[in-house]
N, CA, C and O atoms as a MOPAC input file, in Angstrom:
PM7 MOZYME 1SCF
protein

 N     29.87500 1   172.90400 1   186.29000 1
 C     29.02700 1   171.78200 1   185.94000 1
 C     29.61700 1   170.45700 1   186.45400 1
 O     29.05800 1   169.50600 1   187.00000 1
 N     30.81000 1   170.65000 1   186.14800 1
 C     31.76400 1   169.45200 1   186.51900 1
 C     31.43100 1   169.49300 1   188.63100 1
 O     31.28900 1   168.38300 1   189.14400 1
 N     31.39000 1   170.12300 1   189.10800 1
 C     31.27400 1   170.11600 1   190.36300 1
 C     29.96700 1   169.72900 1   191.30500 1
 O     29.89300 1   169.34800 1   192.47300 1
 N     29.12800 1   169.95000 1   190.45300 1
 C     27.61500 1   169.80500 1   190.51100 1
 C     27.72600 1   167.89700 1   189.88300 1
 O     27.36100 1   166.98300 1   190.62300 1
 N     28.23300 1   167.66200 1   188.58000 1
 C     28.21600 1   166.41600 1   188.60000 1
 C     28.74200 1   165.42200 1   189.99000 1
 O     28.22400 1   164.43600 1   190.51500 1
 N     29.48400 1   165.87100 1   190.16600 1
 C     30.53300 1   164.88700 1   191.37700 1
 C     29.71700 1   165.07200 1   192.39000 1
 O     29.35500 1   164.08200 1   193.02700 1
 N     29.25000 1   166.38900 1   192.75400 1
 C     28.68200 1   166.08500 1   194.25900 1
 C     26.86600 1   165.03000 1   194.25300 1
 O     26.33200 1   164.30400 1   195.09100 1
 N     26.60600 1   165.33100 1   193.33800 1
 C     24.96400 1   164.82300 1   193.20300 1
 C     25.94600 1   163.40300 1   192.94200 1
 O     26.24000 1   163.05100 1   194.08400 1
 N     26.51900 1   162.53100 1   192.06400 1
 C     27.44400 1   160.90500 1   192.32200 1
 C     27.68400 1   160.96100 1   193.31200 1
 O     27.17500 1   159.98200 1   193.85800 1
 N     28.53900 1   161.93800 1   194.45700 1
 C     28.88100 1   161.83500 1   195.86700 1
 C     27.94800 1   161.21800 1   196.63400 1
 O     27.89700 1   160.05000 1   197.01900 1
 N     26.99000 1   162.41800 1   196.86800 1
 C     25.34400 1   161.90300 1   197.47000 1
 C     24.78900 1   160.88900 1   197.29200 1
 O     24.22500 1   160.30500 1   198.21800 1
 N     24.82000 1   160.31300 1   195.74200 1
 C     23.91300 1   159.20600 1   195.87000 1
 C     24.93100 1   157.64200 1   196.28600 1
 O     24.36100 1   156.60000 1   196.60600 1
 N     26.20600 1   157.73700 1   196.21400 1
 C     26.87300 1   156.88500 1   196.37900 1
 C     27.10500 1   156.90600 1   198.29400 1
 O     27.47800 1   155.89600 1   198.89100 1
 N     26.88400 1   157.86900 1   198.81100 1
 C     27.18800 1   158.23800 1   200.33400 1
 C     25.73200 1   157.44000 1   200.74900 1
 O     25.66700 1   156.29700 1   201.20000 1
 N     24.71500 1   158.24800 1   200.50600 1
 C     22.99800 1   157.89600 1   200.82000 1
 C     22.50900 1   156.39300 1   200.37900 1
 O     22.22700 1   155.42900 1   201.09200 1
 N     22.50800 1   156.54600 1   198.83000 1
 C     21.88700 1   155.76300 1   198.76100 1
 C     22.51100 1   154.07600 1   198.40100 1
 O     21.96600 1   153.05400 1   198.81700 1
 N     23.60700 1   154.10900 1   197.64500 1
 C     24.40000 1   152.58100 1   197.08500 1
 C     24.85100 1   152.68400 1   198.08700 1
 O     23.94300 1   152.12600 1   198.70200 1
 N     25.52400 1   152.94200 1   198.81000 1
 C     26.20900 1   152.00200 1   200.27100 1
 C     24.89500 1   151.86400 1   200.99200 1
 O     24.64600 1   150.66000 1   200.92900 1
 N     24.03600 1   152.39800 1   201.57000 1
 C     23.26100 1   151.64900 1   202.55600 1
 C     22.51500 1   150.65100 1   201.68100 1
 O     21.79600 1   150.10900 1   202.52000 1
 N     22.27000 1   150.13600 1   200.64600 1
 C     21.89400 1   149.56500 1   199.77000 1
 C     22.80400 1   148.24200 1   199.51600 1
 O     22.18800 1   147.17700 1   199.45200 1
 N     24.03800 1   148.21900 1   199.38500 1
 C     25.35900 1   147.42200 1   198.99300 1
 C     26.18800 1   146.76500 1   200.87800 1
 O     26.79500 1   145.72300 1   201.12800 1
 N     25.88900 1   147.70400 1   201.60800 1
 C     26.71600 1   147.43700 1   203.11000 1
 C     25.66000 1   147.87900 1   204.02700 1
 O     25.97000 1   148.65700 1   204.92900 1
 N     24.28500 1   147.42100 1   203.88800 1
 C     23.71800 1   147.56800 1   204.87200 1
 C     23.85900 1   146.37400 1   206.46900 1
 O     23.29000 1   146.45400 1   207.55700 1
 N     24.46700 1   145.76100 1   206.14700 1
 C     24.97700 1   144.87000 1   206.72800 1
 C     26.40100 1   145.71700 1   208.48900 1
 O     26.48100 1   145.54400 1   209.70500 1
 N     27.09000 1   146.49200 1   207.50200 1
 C     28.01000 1   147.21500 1   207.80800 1
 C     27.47200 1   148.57500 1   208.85600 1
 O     28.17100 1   149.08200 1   209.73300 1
 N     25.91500 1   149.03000 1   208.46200 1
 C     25.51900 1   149.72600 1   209.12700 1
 C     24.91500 1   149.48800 1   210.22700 1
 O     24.58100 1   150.43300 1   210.94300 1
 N     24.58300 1   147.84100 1   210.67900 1
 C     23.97400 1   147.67500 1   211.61100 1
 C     22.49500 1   147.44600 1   211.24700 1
 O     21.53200 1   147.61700 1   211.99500 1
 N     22.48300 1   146.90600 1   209.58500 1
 C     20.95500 1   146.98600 1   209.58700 1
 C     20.47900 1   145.81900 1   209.88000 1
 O     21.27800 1   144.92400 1   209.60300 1
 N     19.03000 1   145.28900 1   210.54400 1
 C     18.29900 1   143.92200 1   210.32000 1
 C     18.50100 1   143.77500 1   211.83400 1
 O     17.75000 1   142.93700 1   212.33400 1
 N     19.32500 1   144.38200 1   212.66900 1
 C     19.25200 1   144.21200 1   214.29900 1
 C     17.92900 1   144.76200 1   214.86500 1
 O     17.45100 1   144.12800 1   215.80700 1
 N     17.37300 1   145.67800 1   214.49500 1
 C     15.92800 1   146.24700 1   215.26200 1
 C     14.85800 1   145.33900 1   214.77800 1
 O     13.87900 1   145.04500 1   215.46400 1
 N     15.06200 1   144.92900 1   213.63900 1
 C     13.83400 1   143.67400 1   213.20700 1
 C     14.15000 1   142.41200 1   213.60600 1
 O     13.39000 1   141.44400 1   213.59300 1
 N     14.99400 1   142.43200 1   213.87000 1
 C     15.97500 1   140.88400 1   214.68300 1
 C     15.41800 1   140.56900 1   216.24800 1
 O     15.16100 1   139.47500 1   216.75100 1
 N     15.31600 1   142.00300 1   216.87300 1
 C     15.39000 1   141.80300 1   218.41300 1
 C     13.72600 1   141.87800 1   218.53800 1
 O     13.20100 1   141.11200 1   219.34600 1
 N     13.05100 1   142.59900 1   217.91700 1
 C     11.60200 1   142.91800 1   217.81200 1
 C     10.91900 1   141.41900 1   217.65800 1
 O     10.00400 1   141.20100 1   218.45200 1
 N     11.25300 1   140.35600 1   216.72800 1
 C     11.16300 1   139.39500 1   216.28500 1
 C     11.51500 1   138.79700 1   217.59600 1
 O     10.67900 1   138.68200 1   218.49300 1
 N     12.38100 1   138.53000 1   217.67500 1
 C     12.92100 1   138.18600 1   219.16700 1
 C     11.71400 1   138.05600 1   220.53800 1
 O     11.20700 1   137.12300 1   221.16100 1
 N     11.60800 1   139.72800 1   220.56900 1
 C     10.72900 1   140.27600 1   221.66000 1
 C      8.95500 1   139.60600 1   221.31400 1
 O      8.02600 1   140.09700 1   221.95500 1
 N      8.79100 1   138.93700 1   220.68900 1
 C      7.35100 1   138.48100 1   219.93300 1
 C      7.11200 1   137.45600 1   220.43500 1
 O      5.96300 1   137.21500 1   220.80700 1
 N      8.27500 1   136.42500 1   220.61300 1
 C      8.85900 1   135.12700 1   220.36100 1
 C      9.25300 1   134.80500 1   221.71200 1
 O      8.52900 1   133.86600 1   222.04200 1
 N      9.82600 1   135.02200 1   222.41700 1
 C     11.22500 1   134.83700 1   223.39900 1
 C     10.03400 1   134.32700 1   224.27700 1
 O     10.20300 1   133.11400 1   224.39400 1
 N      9.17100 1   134.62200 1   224.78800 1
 C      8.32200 1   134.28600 1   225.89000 1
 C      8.01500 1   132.87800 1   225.72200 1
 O      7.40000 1   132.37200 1   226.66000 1
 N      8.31500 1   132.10700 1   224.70700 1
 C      7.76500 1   130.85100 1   224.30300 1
 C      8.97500 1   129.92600 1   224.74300 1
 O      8.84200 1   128.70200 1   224.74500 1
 N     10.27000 1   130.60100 1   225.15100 1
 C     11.68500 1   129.85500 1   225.44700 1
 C     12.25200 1   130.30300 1   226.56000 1
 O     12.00400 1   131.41500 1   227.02500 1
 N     13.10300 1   129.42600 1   227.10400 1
 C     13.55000 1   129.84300 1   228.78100 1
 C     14.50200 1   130.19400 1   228.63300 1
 O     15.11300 1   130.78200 1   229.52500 1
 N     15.19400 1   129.87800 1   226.97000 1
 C     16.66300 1   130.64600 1   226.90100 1
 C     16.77200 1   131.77600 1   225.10700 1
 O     16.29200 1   131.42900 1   224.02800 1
 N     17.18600 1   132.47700 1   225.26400 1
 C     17.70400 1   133.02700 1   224.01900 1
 C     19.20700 1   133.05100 1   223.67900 1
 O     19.87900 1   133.94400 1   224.19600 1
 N     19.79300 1   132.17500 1   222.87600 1
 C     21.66100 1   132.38100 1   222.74200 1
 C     21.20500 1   133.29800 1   220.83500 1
 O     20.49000 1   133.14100 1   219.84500 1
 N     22.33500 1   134.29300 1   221.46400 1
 C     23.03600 1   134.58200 1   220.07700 1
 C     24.07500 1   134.30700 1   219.71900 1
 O     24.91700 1   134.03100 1   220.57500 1
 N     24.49400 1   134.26700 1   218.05700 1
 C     25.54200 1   134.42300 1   218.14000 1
 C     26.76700 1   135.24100 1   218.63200 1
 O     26.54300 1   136.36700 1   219.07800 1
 N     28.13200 1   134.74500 1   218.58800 1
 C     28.84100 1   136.17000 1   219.20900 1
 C     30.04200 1   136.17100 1   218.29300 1
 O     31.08000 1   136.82800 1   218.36000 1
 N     29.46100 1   134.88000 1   217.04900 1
 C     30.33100 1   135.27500 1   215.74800 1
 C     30.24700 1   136.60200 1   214.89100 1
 O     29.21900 1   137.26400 1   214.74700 1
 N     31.91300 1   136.98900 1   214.15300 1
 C     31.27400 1   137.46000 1   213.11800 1
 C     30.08900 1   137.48600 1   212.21300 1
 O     29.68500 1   136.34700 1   211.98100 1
 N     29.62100 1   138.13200 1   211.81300 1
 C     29.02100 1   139.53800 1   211.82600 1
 C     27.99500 1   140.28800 1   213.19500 1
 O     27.64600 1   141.45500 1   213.37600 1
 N     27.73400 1   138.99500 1   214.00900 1
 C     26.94700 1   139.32400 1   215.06800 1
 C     27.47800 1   139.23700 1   216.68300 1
 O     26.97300 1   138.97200 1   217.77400 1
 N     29.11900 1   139.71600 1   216.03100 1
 C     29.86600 1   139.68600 1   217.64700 1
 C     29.72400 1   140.78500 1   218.75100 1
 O     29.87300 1   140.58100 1   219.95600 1
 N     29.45400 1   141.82800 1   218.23900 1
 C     28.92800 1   142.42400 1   218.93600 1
 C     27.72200 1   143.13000 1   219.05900 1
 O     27.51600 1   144.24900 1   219.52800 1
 N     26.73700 1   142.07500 1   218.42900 1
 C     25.09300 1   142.02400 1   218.97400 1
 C     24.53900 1   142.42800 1   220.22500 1
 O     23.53000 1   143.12300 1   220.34800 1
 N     25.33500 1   141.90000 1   221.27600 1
 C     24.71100 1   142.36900 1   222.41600 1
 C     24.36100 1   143.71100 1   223.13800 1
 O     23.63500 1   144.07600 1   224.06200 1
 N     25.42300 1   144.37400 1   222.07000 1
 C     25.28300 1   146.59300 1   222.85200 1
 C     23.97200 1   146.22800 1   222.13300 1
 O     23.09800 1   145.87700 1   222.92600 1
 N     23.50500 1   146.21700 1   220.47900 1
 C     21.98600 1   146.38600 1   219.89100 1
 C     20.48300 1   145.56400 1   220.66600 1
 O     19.33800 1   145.94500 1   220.90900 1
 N     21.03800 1   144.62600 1   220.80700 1
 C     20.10400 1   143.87500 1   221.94600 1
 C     19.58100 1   144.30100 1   223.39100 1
 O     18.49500 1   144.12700 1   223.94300 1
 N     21.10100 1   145.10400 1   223.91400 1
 C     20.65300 1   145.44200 1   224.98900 1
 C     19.73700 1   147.25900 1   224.72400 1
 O     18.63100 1   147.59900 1   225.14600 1
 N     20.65000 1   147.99700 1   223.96700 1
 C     19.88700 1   148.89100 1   223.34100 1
 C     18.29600 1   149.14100 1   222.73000 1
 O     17.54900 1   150.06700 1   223.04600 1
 N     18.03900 1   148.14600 1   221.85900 1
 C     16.61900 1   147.82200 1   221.20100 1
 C     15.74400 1   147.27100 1   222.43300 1
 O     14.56100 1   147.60500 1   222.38100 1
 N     16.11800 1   146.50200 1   223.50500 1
 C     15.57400 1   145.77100 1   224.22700 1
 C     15.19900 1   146.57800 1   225.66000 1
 O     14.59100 1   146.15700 1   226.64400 1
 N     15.85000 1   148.01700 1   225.37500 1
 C     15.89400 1   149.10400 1   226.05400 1
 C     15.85500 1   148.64200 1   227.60300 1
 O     14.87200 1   148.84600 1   228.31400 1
 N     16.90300 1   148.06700 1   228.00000 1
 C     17.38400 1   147.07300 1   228.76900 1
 C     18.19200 1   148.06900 1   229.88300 1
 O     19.22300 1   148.66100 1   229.56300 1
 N     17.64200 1   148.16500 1   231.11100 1
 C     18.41700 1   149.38700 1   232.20200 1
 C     19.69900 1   149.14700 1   232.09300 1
 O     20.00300 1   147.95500 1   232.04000 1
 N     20.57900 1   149.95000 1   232.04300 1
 C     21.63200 1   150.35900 1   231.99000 1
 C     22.18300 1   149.66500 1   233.62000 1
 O     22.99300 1   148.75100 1   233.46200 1
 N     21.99700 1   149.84200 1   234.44900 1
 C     22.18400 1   149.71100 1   236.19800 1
 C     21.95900 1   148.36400 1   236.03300 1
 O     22.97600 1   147.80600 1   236.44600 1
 N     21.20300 1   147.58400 1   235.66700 1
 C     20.79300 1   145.94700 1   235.82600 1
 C     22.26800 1   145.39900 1   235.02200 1
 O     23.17400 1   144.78100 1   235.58200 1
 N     22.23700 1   145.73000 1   233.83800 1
 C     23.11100 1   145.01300 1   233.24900 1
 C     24.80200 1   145.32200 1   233.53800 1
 O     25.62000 1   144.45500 1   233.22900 1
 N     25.10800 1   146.22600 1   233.96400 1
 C     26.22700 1   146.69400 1   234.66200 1
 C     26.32500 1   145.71500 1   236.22000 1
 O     27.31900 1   145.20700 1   236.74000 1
 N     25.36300 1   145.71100 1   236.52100 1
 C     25.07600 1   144.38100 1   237.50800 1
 C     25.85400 1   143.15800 1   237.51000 1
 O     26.44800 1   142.66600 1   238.46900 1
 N     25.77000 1   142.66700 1   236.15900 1
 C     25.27600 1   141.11500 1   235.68300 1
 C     26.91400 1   141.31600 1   234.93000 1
 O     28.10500 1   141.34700 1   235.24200 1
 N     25.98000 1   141.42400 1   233.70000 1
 C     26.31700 1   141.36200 1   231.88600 1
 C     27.61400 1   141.93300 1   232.14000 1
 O     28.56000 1   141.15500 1   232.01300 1
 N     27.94000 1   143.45400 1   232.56300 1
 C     28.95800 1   143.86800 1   232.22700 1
 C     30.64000 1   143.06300 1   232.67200 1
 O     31.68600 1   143.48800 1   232.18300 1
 N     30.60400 1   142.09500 1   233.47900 1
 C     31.70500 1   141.67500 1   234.03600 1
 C     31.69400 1   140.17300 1   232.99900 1
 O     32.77100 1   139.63300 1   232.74800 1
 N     31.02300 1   139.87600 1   232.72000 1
 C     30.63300 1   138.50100 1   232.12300 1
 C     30.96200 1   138.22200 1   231.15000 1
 O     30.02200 1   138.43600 1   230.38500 1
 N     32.07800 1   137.70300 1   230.44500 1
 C     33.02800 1   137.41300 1   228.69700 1
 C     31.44200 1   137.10500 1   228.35200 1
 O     31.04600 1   138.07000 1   227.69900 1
 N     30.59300 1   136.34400 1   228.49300 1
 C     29.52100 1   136.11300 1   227.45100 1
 C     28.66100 1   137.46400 1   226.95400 1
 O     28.08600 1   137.67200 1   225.88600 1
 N     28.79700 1   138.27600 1   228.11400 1
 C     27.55500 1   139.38200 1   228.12900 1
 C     26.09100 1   139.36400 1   228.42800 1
 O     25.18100 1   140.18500 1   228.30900 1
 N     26.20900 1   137.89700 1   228.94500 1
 C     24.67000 1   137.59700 1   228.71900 1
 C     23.89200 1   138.75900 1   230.20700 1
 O     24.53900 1   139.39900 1   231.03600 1
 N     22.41300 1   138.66900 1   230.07800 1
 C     21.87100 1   139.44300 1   230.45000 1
 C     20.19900 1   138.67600 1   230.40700 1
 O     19.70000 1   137.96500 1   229.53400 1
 N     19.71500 1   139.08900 1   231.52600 1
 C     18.07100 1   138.23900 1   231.38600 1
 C     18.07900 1   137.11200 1   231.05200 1
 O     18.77300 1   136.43200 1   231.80900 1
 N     17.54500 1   136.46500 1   230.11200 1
 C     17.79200 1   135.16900 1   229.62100 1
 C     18.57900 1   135.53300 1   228.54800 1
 O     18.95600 1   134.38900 1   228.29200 1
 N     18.98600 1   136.03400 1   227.93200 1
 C     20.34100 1   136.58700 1   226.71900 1
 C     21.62300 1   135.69700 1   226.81000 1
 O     22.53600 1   135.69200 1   227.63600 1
 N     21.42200 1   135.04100 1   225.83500 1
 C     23.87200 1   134.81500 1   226.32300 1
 C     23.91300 1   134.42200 1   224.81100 1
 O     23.21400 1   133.81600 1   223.99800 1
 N     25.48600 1   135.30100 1   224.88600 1
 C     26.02400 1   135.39000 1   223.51600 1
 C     27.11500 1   134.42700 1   223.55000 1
 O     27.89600 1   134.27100 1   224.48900 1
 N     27.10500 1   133.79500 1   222.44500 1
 C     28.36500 1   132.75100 1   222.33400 1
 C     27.82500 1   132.48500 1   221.06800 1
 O     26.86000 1   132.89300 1   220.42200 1
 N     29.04200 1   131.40500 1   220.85100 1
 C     29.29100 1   130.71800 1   219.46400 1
 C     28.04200 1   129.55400 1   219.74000 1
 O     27.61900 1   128.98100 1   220.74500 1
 N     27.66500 1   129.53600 1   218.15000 1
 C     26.76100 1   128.32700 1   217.78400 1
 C     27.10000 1   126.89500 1   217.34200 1
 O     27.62000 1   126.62500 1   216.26000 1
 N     26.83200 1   126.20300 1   218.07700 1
 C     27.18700 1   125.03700 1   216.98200 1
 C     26.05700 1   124.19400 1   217.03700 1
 O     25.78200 1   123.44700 1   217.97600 1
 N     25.34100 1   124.35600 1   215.88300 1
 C     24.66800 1   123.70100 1   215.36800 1
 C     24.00300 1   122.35600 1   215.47500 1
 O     22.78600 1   122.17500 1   215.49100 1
 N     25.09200 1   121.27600 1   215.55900 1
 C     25.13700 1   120.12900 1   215.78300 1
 C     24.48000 1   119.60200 1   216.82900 1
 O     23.54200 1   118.82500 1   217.01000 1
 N     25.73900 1   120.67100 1   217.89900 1
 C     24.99500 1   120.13500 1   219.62500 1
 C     24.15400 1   120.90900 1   220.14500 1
 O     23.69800 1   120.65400 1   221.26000 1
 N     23.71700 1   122.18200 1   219.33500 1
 C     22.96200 1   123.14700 1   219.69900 1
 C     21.08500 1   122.37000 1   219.63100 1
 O     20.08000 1   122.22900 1   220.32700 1
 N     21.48000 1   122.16100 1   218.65500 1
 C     19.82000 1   121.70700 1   217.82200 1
 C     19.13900 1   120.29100 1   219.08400 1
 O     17.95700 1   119.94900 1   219.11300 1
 N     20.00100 1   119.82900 1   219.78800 1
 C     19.39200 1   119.04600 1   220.48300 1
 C     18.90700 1   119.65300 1   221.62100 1
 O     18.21400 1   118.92600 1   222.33300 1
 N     19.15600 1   121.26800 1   222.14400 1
 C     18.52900 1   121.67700 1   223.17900 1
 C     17.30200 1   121.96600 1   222.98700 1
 O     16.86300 1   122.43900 1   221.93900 1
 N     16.71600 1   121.73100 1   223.88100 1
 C     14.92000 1   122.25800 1   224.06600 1
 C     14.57400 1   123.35200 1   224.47200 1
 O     14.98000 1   123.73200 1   225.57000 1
 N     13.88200 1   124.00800 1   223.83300 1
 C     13.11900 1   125.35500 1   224.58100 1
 C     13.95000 1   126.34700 1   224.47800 1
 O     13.75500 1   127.08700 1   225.44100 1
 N     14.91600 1   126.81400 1   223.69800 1
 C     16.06400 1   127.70100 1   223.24300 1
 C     15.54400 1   128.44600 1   221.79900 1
 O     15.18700 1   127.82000 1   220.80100 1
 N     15.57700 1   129.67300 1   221.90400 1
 C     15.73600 1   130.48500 1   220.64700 1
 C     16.63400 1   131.06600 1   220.24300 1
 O     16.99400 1   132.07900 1   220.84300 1
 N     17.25800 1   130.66500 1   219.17900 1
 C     18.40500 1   130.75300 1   218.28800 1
 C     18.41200 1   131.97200 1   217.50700 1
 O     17.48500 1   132.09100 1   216.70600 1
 N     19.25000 1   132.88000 1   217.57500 1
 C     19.35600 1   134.09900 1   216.77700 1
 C     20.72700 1   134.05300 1   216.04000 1
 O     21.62700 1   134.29700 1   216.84300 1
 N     21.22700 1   133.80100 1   214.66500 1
 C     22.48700 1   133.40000 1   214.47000 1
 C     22.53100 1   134.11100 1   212.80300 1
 O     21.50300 1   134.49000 1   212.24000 1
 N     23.84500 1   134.19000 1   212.21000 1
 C     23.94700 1   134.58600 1   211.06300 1
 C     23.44400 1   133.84600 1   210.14500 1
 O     22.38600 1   133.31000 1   210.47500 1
 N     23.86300 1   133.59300 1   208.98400 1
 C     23.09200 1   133.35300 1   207.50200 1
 C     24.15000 1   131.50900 1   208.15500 1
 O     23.68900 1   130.37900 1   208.32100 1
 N     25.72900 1   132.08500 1   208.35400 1
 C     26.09900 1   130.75700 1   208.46800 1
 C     25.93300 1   129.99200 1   210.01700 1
 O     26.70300 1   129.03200 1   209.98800 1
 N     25.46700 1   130.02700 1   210.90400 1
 C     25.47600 1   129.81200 1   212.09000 1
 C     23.80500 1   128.52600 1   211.88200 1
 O     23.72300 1   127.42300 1   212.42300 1
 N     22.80200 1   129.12600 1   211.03100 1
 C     22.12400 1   128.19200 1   211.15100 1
 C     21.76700 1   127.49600 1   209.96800 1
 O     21.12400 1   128.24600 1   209.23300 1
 N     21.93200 1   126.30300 1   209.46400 1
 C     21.55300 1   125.49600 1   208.03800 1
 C     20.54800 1   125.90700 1   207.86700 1
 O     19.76500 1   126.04100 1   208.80700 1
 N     20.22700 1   126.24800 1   206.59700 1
 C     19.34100 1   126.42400 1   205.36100 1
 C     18.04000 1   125.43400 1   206.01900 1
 O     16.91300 1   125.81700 1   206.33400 1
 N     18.64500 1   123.97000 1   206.10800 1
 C     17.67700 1   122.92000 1   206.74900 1
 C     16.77900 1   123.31100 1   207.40400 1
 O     15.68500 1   122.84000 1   207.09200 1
 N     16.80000 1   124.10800 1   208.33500 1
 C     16.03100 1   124.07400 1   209.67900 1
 C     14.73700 1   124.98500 1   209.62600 1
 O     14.96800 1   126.18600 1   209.48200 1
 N     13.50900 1   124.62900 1   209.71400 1
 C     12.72900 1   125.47800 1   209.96600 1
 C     12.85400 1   126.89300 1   210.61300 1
 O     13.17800 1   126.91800 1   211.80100 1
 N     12.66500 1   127.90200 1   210.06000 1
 C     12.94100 1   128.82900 1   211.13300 1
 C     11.53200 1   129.66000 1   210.95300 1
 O     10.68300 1   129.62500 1   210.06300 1
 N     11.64600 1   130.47100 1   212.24900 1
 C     11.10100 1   131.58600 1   212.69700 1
 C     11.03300 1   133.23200 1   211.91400 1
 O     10.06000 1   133.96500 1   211.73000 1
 N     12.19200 1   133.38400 1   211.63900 1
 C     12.02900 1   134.39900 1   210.74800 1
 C     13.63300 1   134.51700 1   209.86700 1
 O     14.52600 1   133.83000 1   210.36400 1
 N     13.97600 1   135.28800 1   208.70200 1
 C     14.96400 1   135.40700 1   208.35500 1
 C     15.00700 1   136.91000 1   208.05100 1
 O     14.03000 1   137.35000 1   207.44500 1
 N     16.30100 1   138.04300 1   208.48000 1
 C     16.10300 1   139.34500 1   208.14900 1
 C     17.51600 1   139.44800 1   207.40200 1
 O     18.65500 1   139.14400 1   207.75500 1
 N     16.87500 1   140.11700 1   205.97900 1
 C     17.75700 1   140.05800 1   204.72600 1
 C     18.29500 1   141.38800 1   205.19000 1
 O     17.94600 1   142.15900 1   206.08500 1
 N     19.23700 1   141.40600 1   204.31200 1
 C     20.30300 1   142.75100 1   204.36800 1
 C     19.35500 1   143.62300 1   202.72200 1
 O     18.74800 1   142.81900 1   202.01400 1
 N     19.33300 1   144.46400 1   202.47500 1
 C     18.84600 1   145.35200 1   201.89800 1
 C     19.07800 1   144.56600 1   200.19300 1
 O     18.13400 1   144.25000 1   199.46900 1
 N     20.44900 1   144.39300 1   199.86400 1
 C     20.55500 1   144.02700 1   198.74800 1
 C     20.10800 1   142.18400 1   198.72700 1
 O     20.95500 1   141.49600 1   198.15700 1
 N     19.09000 1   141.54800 1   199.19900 1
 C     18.36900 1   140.65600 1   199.52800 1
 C     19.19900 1   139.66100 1   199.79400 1
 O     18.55500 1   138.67700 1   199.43100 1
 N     20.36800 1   139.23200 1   200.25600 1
 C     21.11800 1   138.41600 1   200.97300 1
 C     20.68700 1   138.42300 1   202.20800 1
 O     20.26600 1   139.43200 1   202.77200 1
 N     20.80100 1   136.73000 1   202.96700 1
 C     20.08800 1   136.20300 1   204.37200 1
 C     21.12900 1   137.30700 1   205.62500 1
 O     22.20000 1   137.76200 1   205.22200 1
 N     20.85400 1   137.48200 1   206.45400 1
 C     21.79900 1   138.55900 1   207.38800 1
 C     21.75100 1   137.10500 1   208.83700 1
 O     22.46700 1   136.17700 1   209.21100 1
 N     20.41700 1   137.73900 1   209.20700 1
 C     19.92100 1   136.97800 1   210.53400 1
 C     18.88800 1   135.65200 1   210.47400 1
 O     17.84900 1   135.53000 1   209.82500 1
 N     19.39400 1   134.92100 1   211.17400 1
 C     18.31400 1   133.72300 1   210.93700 1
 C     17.95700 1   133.63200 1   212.60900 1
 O     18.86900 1   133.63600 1   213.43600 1
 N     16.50600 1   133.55000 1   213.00600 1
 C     16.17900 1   133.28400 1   214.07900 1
 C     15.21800 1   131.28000 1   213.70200 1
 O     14.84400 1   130.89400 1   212.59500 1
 N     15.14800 1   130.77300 1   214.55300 1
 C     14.97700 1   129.55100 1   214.98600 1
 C     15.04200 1   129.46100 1   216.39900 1
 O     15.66400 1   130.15100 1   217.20700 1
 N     13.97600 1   128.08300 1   216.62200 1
 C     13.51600 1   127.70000 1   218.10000 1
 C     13.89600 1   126.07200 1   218.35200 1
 O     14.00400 1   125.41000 1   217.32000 1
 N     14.05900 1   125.53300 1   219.33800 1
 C     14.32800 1   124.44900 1   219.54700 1
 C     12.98500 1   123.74000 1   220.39300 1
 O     13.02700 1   122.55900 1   220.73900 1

């Protein structure tokens, strides 16, 4: 009985409370991030992400979701510290001097873009904390 207890707590703590508690950790809110993105992006000549923590290495999911040839970006992207790719480039945000560019869509964490700013969309992490904030300039 005792064994049957632990594994059914196992399961639901494996399945369901961690992707629930660290969905963040799994990579969640990137396919609704880039989709959002892909809706949007045609309206801007540039897209920067962040390439801070938690979204430093955004760009494999971007280029992945964005189902982005493999051969093109090995081209470009792969030699490139930014990674950027198409109109894509990953770097740090800053806010300040960022917000005065025109025609730029901003994809950045919860801290990368102020609360202030109108945005475009926000994709929560499961346990309803901000993950991704997209915004346009």
């Amino acid at each position: 009985m005792a064994f049957l207890f632990n594994f059914i707590y196992y399961l639901n703590q494996y399945f369901v409370q961690s992707n629930y508690f660290y969905s963040a950790g799994w990579q969640y809110g990137y396919k609704q991030a880039v989709e959002e993105v892909n809706l949007v992006d045609g309206n801007y000549k540039q897209v920067v992400v962040s390439s801070e923590y938690p979204l430093d290495q955004s760009y494999i999911l971007f280029l992945f979701y964005l189902k982005y040839p493999p051969q093109d970006y090995q081209k470009t992207g792969a030699y490139d510290p930014s990674h950027a790719f198409a109109k894509f480039i990953f770097r740090p945000i800053n806010w300040q001097k960022d917000s005065i560019n025109k025609g730029v869509l901003y994809v950045g964490s919860a801290r990368d873009i102020p609360d202030s700013v109108k945005l475009i969309k926000t994709i929560y992490n499961l346990d309803g904390t901000p993950f991704i904030k997209i915004t346009g300039t």
